[in-house]
Backbone as JSON, one array per atom type, in Angstrom:
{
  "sequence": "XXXXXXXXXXXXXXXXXXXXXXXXXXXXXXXXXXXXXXXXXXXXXXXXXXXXXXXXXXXXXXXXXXXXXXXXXXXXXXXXXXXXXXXXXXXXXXXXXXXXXXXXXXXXXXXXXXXXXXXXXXXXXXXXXXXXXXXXXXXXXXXXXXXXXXXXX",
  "N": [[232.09, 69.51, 214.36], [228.74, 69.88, 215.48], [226.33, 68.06, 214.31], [223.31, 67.25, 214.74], [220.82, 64.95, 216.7], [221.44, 61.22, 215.67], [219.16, 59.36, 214.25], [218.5, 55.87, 215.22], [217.2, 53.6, 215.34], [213.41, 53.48, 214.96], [210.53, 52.76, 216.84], [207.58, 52.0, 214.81], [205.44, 50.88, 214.83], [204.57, 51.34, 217.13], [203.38, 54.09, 216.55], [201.1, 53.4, 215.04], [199.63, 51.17, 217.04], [199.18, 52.4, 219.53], [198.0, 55.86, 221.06], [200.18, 58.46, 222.16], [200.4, 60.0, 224.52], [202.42, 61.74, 225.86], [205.98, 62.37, 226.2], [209.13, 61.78, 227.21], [212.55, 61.54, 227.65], [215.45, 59.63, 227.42], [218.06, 58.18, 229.39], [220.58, 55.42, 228.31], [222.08, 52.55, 230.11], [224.11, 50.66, 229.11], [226.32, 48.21, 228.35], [229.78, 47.75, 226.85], [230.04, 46.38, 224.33], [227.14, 46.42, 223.43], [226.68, 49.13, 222.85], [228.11, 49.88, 220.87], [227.04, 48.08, 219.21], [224.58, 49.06, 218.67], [225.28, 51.63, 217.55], [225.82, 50.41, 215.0], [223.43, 50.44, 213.88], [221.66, 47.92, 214.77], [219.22, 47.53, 216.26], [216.0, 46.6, 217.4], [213.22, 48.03, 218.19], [210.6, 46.84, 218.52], [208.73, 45.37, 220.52], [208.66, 45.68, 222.63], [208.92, 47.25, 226.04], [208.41, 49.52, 228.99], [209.25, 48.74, 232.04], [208.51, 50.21, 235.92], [209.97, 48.88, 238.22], [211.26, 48.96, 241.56], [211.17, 51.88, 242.17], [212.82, 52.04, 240.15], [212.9, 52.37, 235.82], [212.77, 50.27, 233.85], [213.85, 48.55, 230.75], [212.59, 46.96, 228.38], [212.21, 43.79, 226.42], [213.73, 44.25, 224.01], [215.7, 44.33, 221.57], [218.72, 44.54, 220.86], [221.16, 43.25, 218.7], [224.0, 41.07, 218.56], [227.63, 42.42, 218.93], [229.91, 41.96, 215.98], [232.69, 41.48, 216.43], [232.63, 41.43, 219.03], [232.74, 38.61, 220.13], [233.63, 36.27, 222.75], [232.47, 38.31, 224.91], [230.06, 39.55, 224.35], [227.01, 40.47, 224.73], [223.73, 39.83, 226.42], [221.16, 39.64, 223.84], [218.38, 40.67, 224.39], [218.0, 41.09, 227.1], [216.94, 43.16, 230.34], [217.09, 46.58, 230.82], [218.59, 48.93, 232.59], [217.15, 52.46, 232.42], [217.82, 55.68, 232.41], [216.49, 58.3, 234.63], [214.83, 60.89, 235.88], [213.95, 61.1, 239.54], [211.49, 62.23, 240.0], [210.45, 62.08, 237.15], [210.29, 59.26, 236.54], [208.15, 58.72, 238.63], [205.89, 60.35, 237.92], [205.52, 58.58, 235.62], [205.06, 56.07, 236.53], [202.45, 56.88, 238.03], [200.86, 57.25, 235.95], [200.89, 55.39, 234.47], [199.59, 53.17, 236.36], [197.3, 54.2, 237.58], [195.49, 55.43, 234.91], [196.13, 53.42, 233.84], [197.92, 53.5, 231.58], [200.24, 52.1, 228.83], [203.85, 51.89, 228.71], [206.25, 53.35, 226.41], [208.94, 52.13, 223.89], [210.2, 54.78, 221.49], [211.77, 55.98, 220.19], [215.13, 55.15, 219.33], [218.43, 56.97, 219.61], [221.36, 58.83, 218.83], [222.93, 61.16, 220.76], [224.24, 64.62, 220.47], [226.51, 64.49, 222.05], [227.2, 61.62, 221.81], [225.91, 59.88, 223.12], [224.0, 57.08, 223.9], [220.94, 57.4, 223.54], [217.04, 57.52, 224.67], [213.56, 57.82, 223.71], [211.37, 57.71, 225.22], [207.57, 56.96, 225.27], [204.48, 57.98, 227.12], [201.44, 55.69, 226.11], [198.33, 55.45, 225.62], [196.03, 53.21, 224.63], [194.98, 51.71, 221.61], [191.66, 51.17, 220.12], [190.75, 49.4, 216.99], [188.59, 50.59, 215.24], [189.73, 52.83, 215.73], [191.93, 52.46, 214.7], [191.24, 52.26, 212.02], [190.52, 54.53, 211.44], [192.8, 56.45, 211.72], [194.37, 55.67, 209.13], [192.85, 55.77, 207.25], [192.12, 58.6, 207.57], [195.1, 59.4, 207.06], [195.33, 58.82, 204.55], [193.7, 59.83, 203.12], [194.64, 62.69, 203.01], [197.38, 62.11, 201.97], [196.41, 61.49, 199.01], [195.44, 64.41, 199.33], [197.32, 65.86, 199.03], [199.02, 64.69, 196.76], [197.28, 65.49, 194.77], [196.92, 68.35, 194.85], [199.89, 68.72, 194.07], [199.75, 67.4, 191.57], [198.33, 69.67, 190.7], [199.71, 71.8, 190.15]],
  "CA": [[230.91, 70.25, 214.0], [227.67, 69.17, 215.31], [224.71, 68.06, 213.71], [222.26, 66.71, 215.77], [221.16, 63.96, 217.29], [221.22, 60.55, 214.41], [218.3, 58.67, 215.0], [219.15, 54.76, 215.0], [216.15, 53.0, 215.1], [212.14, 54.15, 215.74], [208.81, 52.23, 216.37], [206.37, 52.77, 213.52], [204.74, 49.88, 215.14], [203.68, 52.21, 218.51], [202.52, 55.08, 216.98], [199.91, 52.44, 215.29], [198.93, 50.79, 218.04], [198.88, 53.5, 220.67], [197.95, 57.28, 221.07], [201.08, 58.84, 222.33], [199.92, 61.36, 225.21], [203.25, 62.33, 226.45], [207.45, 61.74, 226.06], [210.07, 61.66, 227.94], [214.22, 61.39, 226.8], [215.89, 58.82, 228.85], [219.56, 57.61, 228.94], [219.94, 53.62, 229.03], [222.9, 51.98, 230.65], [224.67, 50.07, 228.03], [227.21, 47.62, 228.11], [230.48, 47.91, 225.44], [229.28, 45.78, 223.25], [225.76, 46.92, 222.69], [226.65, 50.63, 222.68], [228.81, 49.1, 219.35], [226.32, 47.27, 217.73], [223.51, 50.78, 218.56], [226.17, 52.52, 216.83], [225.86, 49.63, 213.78], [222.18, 49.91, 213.69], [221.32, 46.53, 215.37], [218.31, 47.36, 217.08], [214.58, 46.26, 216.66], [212.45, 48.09, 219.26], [208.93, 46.66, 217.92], [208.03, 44.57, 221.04], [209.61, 46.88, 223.8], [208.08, 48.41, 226.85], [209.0, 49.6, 230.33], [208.33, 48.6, 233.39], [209.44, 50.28, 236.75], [210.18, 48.14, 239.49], [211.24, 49.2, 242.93], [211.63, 53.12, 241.84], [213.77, 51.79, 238.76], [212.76, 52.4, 235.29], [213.55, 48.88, 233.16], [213.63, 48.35, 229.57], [211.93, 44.89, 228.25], [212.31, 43.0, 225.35], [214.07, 44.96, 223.42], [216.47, 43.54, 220.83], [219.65, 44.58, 220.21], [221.53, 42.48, 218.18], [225.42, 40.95, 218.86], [228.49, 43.1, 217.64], [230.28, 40.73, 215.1], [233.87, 41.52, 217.01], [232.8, 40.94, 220.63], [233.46, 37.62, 220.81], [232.74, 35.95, 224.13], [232.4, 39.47, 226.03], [228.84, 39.96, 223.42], [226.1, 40.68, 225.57], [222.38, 38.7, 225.76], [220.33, 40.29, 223.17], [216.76, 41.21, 225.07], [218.47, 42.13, 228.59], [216.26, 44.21, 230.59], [218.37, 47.57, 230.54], [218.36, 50.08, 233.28], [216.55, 53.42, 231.94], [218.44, 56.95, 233.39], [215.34, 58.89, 234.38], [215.37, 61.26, 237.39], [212.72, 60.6, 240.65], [210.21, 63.31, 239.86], [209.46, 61.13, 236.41], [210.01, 58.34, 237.11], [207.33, 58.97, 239.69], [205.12, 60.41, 237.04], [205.68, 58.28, 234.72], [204.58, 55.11, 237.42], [201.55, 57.45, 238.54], [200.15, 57.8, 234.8], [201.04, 53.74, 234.12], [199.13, 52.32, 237.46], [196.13, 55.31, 238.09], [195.42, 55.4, 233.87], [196.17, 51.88, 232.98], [198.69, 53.52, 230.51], [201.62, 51.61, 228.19], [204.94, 53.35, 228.77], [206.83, 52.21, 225.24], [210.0, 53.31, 223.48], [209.26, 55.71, 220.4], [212.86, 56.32, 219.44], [216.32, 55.36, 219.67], [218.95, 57.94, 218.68], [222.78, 59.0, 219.35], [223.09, 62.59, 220.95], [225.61, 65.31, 219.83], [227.94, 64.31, 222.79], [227.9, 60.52, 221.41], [225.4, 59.28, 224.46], [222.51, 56.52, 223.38], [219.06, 58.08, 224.24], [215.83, 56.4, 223.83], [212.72, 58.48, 223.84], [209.63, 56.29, 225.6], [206.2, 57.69, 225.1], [202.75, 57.58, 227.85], [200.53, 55.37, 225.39], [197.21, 54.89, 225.52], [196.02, 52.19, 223.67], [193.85, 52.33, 220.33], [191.05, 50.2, 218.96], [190.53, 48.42, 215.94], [188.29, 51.3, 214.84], [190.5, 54.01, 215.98], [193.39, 52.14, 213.74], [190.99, 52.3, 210.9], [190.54, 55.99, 211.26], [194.09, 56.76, 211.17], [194.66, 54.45, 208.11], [192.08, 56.8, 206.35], [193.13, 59.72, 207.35], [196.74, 59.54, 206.64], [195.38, 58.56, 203.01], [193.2, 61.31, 202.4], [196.0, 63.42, 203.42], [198.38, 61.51, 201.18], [195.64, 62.06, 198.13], [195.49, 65.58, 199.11], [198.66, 66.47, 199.13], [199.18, 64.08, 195.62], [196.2, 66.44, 193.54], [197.75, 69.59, 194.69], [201.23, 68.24, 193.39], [199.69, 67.66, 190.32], [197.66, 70.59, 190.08], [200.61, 73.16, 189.83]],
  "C": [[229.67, 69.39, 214.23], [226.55, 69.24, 214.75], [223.41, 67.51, 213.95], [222.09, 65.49, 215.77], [220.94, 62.65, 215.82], [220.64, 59.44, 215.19], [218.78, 56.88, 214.17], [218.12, 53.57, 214.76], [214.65, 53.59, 216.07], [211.29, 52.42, 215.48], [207.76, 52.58, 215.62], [205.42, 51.77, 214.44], [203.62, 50.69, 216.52], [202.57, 53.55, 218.61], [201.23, 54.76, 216.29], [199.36, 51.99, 216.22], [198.15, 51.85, 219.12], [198.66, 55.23, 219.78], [199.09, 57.58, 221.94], [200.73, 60.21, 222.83], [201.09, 62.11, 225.79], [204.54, 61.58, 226.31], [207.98, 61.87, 226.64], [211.55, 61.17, 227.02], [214.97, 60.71, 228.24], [217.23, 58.33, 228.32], [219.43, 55.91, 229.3], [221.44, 53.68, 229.57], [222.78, 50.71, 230.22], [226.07, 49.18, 228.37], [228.38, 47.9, 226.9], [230.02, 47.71, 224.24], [228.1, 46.32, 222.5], [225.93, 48.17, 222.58], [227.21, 50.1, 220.71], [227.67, 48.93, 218.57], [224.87, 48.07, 217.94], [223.82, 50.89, 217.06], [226.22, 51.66, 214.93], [224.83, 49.56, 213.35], [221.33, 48.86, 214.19], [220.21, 46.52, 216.37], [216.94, 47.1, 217.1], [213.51, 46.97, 218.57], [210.57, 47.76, 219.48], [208.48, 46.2, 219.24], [208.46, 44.92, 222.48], [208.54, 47.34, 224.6], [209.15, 48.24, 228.01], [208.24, 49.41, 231.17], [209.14, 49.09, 234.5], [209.06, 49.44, 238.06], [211.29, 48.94, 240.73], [212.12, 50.67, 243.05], [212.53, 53.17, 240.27], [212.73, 51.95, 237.26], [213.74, 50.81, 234.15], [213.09, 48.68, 231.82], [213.72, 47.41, 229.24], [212.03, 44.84, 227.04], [212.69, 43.64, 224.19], [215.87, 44.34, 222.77], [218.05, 44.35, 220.57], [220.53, 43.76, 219.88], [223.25, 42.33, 218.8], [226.31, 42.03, 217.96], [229.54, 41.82, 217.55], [231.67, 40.61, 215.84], [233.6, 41.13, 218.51], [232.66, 39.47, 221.16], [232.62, 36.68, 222.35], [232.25, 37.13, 225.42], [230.87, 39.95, 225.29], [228.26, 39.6, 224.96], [224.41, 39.74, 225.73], [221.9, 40.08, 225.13], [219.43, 40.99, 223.73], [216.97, 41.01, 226.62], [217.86, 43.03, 228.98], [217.47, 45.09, 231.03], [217.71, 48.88, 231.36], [218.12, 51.72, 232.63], [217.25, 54.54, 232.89], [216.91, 57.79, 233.02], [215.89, 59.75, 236.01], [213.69, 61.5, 238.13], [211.99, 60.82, 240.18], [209.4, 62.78, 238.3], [209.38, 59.8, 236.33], [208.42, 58.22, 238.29], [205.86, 59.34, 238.91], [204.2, 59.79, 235.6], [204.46, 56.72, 235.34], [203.04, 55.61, 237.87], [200.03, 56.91, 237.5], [199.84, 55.89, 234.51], [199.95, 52.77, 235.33], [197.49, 53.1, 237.28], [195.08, 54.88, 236.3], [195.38, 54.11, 232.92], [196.66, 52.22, 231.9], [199.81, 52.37, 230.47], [202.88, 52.69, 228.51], [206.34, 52.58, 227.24], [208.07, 52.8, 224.71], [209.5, 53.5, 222.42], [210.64, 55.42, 219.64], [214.14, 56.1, 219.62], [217.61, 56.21, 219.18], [220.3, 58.25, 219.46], [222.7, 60.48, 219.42], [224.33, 63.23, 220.01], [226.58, 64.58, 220.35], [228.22, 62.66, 222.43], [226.99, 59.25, 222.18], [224.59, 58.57, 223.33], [221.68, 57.18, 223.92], [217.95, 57.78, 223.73], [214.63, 57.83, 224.19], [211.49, 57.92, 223.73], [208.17, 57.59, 225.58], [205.04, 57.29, 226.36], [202.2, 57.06, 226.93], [199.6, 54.95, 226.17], [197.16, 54.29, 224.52], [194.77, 52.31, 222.56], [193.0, 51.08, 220.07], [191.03, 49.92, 217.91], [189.6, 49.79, 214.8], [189.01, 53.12, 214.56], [191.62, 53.59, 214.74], [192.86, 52.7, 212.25], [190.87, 53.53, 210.47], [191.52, 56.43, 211.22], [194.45, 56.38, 210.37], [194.1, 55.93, 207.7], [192.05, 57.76, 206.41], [194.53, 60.15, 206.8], [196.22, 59.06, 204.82], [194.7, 59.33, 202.32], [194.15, 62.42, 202.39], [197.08, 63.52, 202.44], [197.15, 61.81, 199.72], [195.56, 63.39, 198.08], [196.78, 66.45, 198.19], [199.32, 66.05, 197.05], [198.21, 65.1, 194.69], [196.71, 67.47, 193.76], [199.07, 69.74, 194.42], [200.9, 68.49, 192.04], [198.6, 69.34, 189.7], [198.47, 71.74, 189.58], [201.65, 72.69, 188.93]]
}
């Protein structure tokens, strides 16, 4: 019985920094091991981006941790990791990143129904210092709102 996809680790860190103009759902190409230690939680995607090189989509610095059973077959941790994307975004994706001087970052990592890893990278644009402070204070008026009409009923 499925229940959708179980998300494994996100960036809170990206949708601070950046504005998040557009997503994409991408498959990685995983080794044994690190599909394992996904599947254990073991992943930190705070300091992550992509870059594509020569039509390829490549996933950078991106942590996943050892699984405790694999032994000498464990994988390197921050392995750039081939991204499944198909031409037409890939292509779009490279267009928006070069033309735009966009970030292309991961947002989300998460296990499908069928069992697959799938990361979900975002187009960012990047935010100022003022822009941060305006989301700060919004999200807290928001959070006050929401808190007085709690207590009002």
């Amino acid at each position: 019985m499925p229940v959708g996809p179980r998300t494994v680790a996100t960036n809170r860190k990206a949708r601070h920094e950046y504005y998040i103009e557009e997503t994409y759902e991408a498959g990685l190409v995983l080794t044994g091991t690190e599909i394992k230690a996904i599947r254990m939680g073991r992943v930190n995607l705070q300091d992550g981006f992509v870059l594509i090189r020569n039509g390829e989509a490549m996933l950078m610095n991106v942590h996943i941790g050892h699984y405790e059973q694999g032994n000498r077959f464990n994988h390197d941790e921050t392995r750039p990791r081939k991204l499944l994307l198909h031409k037409r975004e890939i292509a779009e994706l490279y267009a928006s990143a070069t033309q735009r001087n966009w970030t292309i970052v991961p947002l989300r990592l998460y296990i499908n129904d069928r069992g697959r890893a799938k990361l979900e990278i975002g187009l960012a644009r990047g935010k100022q210092l003022h822009d941060k402070r305006d989301t700060i204070a919004k999200r807290e008026s928001e959070r006050e709102l929401r808190r007085a009409i709690k207590h009002a009923y």
